[in-house]
C-alpha positions in Angstrom: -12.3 6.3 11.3 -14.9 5.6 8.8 -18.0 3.1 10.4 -20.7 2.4 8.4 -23.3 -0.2 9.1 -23.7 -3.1 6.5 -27.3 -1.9 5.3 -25.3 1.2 3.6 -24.2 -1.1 1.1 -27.3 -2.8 0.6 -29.4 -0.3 0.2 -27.4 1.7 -2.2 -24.3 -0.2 -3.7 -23.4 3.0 -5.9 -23.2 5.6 -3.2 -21.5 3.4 -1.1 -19.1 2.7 -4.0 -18.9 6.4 -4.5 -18.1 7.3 -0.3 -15.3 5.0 -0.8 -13.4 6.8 -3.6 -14.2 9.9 -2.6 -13.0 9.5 1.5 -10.2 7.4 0.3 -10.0 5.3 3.2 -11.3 2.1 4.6 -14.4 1.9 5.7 -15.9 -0.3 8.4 -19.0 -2.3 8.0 -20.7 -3.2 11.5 -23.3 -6.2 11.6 -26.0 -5.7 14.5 -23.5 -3.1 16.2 -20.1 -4.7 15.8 -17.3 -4.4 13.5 -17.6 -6.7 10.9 -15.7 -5.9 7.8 -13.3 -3.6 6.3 -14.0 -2.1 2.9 -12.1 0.3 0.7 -11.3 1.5 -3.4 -8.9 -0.3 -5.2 -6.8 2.6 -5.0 -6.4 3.1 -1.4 -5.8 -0.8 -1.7 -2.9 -0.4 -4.0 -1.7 1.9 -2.2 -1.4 0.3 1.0 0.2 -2.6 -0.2 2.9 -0.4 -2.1 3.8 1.2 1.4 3.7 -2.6 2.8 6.0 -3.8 0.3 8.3 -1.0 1.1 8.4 -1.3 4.7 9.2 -4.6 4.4 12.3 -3.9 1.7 13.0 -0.9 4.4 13.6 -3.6 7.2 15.2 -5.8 5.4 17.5 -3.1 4.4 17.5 -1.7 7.7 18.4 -5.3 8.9 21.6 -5.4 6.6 22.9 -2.2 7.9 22.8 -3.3 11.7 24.8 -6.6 10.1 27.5 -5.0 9.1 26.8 -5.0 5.1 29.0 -2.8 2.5 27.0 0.4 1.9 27.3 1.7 -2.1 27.9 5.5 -2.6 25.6 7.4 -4.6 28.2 7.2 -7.9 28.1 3.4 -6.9 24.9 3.2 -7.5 24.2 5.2 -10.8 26.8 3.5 -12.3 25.2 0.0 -11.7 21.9 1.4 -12.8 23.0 2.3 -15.8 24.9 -0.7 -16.8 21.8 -2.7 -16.0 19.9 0.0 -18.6 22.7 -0.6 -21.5 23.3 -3.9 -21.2 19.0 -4.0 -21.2 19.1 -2.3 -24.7 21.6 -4.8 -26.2 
C-alpha cells in the first residue's frame, strides 16, 4: 500500500503526478497522521472501473445460471454476433 502524506502534493504537484503513473496504484493521502484521501492516474481509474463493470455483468450472469437460464453454445453465439455485424452494415 501506497501512503503518502498530503504535503507531498503540495509541495510538488508534478512529482506527485508523476509517482502516480509510474506506481500505478492508488495512493493514500494522510492529514495530521490519518488516512484521508485516495488518489490515483486516470488510467488505473479506468481500469478499475472496467473490472467493476465486469464483475457486476459476471454476477449477474452468474445469477442467471443458478436460475435456471438457457445457456448458448459457442456456434450459438457467433452466429448471433455476426448477424448483429451484417445486419449493422446494411
Amino acid at each position: 500500500m501506497n501512503i503518502k502524506p498530503s504535503t507531498t502534493i503540495r509541495q510538488d504537484y508534478n512529482g506527485f503526478s508523476k509517482y502516480c503513473h509510474e506506481i500505478d496504484e492508488p495512493v493514500i493521502l494522510t492529514r495530521n497522521g490519518e488516512a484521508d484521501l485516495v488518489v490515483m492516474s486516470i488510467e488505473a481509474f479506468r481500469r478499475m472501473e472496467a473490472r467493476n463493470k465486469l464483475q457486476s455483468k459476471l454476477l449477474v450472469a452468474e445469477k442467471q445460471v443458478a436460475e435456471g437460464a438457457e445457456l448458448l453454445d459457442h456456434d450459438q453465439v457467433i452466429g448471433n454476433l455476426r448477424r448483429k455485424l451484417n445486419a449493422a452494415k446494411e
